[in-house]
N, C-alpha and C positions, 0 to 999 in steps of 0.2 A: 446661564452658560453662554461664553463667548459663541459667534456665529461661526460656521465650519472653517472661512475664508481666513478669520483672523486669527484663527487658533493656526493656524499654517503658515500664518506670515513669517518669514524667513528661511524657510526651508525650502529647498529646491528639492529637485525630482527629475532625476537621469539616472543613467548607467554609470556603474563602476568601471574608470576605466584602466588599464592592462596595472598601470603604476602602481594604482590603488588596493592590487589583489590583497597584500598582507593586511591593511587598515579594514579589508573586507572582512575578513576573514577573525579580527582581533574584535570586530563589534558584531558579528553574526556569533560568536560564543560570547560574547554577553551578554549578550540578549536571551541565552538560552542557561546563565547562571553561572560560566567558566570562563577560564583563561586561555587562552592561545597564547601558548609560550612557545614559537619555533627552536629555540635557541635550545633546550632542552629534549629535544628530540621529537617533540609532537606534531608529527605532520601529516599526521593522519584526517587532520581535519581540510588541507589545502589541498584540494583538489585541481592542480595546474593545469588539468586538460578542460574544465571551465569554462568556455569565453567567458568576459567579465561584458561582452555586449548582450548575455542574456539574464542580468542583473536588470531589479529596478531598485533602485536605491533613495536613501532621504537624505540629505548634506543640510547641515545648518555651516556656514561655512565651508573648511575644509575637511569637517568633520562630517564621516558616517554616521546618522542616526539611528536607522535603519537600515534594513534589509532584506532582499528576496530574490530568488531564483529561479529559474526553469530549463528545466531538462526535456529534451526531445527523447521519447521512446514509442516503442508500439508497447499496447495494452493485450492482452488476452482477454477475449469478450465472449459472451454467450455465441458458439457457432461461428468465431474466428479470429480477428486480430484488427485492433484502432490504432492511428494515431494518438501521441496521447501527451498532455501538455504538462507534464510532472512538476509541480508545483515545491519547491524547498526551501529550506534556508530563511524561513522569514520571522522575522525576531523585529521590536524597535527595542532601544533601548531604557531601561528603568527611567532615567532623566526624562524621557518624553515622548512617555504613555498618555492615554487620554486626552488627544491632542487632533484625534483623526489620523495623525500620519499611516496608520497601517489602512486604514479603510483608502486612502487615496493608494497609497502604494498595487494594493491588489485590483483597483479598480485599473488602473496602467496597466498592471500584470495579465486580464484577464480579455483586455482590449490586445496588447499584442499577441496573445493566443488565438485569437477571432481572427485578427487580422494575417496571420501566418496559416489560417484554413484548416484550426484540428476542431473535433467535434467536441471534445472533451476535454476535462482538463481533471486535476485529482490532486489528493496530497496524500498521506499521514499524519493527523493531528499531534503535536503537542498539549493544547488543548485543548476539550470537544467543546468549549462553550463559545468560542470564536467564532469558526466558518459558516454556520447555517445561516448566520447574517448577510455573509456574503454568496449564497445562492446553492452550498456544497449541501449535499447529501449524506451520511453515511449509508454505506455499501455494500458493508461485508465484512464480516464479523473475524475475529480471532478468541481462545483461549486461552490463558496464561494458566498450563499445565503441572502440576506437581504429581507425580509420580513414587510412589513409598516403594521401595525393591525390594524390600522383603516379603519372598512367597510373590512376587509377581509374574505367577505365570499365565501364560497361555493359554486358554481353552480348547482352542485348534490353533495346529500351527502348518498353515500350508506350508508344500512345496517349497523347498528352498534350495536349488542348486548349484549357487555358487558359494562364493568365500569372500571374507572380509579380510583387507590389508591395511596398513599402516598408510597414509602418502605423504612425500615431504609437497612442499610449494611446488617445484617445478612439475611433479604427475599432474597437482591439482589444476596450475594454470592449464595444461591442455588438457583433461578429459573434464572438469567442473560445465565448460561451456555447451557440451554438449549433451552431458543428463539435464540439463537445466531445460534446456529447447525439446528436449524428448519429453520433461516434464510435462511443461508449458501446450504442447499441444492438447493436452488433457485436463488441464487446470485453469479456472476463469480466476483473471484479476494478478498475471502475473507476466511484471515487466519483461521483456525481451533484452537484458544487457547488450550492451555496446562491448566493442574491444575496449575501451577508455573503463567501463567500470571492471571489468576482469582485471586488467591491469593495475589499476589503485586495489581491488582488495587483494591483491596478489601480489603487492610492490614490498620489493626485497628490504627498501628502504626502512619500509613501516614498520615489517613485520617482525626482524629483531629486535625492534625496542616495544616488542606490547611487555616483558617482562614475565610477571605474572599473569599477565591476561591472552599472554601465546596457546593460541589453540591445537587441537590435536587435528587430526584430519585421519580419516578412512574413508575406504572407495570398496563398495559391493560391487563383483566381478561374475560373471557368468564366460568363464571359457579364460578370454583376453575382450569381451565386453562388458565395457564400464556401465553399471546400470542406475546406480545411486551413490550418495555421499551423505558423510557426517561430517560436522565440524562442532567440537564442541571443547568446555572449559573445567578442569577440575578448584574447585575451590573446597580449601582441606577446613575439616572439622571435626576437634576430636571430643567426645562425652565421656567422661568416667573412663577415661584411658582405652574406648572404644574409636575406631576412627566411622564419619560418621559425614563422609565428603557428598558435594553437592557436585553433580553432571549439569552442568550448564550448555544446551543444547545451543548452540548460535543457530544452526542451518542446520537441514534435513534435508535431501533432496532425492526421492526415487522415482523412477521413470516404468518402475514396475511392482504388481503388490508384493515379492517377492522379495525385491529388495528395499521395498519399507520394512518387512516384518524383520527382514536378516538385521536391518541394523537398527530397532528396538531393541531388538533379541540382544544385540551384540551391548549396546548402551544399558543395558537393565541388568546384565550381566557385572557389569566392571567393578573389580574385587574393590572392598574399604569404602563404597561409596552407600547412600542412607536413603538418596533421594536425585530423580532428575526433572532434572525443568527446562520445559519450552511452552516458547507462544508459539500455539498451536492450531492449527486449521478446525473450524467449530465440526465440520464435518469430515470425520477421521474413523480410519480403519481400530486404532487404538481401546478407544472402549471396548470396540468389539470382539477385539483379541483377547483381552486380560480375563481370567477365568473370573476374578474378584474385580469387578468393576469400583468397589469403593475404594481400592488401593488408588486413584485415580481421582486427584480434587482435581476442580476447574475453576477459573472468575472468567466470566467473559469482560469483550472489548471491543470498541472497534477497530477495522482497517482501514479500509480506504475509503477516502470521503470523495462522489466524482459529484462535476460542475458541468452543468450542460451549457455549450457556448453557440453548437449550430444545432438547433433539436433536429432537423430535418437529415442532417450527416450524421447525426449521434443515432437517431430511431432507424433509421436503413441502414447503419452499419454493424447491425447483431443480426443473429438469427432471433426466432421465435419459434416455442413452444406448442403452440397451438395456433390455428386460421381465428382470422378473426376481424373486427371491423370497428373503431372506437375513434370518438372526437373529443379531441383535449383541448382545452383551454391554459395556455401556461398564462403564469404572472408570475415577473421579474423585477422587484424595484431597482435590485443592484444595477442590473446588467441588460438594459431596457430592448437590445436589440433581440434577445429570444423570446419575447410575449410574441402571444400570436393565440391565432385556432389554426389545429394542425388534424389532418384525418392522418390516421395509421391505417394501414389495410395489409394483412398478411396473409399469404395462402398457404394449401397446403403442405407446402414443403417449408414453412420456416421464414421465406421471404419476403422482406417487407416494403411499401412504397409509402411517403411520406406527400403531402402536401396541404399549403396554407388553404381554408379553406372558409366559407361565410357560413357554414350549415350553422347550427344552432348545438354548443357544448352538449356532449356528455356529461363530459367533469370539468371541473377545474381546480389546479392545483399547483402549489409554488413549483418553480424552478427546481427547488432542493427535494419537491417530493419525487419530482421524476428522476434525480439522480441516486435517492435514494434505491429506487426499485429498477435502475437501470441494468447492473450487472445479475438480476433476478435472485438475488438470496432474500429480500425480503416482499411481502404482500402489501398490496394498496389497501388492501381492509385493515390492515394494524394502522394506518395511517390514516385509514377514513375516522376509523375509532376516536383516534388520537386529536380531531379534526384539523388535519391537515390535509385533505382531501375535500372535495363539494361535488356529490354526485346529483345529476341533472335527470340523468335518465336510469330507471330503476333497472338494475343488471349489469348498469355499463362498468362498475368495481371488479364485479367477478370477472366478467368479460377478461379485462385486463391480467386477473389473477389466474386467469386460465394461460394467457401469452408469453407474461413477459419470466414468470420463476422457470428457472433450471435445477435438475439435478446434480449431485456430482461433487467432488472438488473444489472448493474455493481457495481463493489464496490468503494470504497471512502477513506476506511477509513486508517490510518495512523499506522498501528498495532503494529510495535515492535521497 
């Protein structure tokens, strides 16, 4: 195999700049197996509000290779809210794969994130065999739910006292922002939109030309308070002259258990349809509502994969589960600037103090296993298992698995 240096010769590595945004945007879907064809109406992929200076890009001449992006958002984390260095858009293209260029691109990528001061950084895979190379975690789980409707009732059915409505675009643009955030307070692993992303999934431009993939929208109301929403897609299927349609769930969104159930209830209802599907939060009121739990297959998946950039900003800026006291050893080949021995020390309320420290490890364990176990949905013992873990001092795993897991809610969803 050629050496790293030479398999790179001629490619350059900057930002896309303003001019560039369509040639961005026409190799960022190829790279992911489509066409960007503006002229036909597809602009749901161009995101104009973008800077194209938070591109890192590959050019072999005047041609895009590659590509990648990041998005500024806050994260929802155990016990409150991070910065968070949203990772998207990264594709090279088929012509030249295996070449390094993506491993240089992200290494750029994960330096101007460090160097812009967020603790963290995250994506959603395309796919899982990639990122662990480069220091990322998986985090936190999703299931891609199927739902049979026949006879799928309820076992108990709380309290429900409001009502479901229709909404066109314009309701949804203003009250969507705000169950989301009502959510969100509740829910770990879930972006905080900007006015910029409301706006594109809500853009009048877009939304008449999805054709058949124009979604429905409904809003669970308690009085004239908006508490939750649906957004979802009928796709028709008929068998033996039975119709026999699929509910395709895009978004789910309730800020109260009331208005999850009202609008299951409401989606498990809807006449001519066979079956509904979403990816779904692993840990969900749902099973435990259906009287008939097997009406209800699942495949799990993951979500979001996070990358620790400052562990000292990243370990102090969650809460914890438990008091506690543990010395980590990371190692990072990628991303050399977060090895270290770090003590964690948390009290009793949750709070945590971080610092570099010469004691002698507990553990030690890659970069990606802490980001694995960082938003707390999984255990360092499945990972010691796994040996991606090396524990030093006998305890120090549990220790850990006493602190860092949470209850509750996780999130699912696919954000940027």
């Amino acid at each position: 195999m050629k050496p790293h240096s030479d398999r790179l010769t001629g490619i350059e590595f900057r930002p896309a700049r303003e001019h560039e945004r369509l040639p961005f945007s026409v190799s960022e879907m190829r790279g992911f197996g489509g066409h960007f064809l503006p002229q036909e109406g597809e602009l749901e992929y161009l995101k104009t509000d973008d800077p194209m200076h938070r591109t890192v890009c590959a050019f072999e001449g005047d041609d895009i290779v590659g590509t990648t992006l990041w998005e500024p958002y806050e994260l929802t984390v155990p016990g409150g809210k991070s910065d968070f260095f949203g990772v998207t858009g990264v594709t090279v293209e088929p012509t030249h794969t295996r070449r390094g260029i993506l491993r240089e691109m992200m290494r750029r990528l994960l330096i101007e994130g460090r160097d812009a001061g967020y603790p963290i950084a995250g994506l959603w895979a395309s796919e899982s065999h990639i990122y662990g190379r480069f220091g990322y975690g998986i985090s936190g789980e999703t299931v891609f739910t199927k739902i049979d409707v026949r006879e799928a009732r309820f076992r108990a059915m709380p309290e429900v006292k409001g009502e479901i409505r229709f909404a066109d675009v314009a309701t949804m643009e203003k009250i969507a922002p705000g169950v989301w955030n009502r959510t969100a307070e509740k829910t770990i692993g879930m972006m905080l939109r900007t006015k910029a992303d409301w706006d594109w999934i809500y853009d009048r431009r877009r939304i008449p030309g999805f054709g058949k993939r124009r979604a429905f929208c409904v809003v669970y109301r308690e009085g004239d308070e908006p508490l939750g929403y649906a957004a979802y897609r009928i796709e028709h299927n008929m068998q033996a002259m039975h119709s026999y349609n699929t509910v395709r769930v895009i978004e789910l969104i309730a800020a109260t258990t009331a208005a999850e159930v009202a609008l299951w209830r409401y989606l498990l209802n809807i006449d001519l349809a066979g079956e509904v599907v979403h990816h779904h939060p692993k840990k969900s009121k749902l099973l435990w509502l259906l009287a008939d739990p097997r009406k209800l297959s699942f495949e799990p998946y993951d979500s979001i994969w996070v990358r620790i950039l400052d562990p000292i900003k990243a370990l102090t800026g969650r809460r914890y589960s438990a008091s506690g006291e543990v010395v980590m050893q990371l190692v990072d080949e990628f991303a050399p600037w977060t090895e270290g021995t770090y003590l964690l020390s948390v009290d009793s309320h949750g709070t945590a103090t971080c610092e570099e420290t010469d004691r002698t490890p507990d553990v030690t364990l890659p970069i990606a296993s802490l980001g694995a176990i960082y938003m707390g949905s999984f255990y360092l013992a499945d990972l010691q298992r796994a040996g991606r873990v090396e524990e030093h001092r006998s305890g120090a795993v549990a220790t850990i698995d006493t602190m860092f897991p949470t209850s509750g809610a996780h999130s699912f969803l696919p954000e940027f």
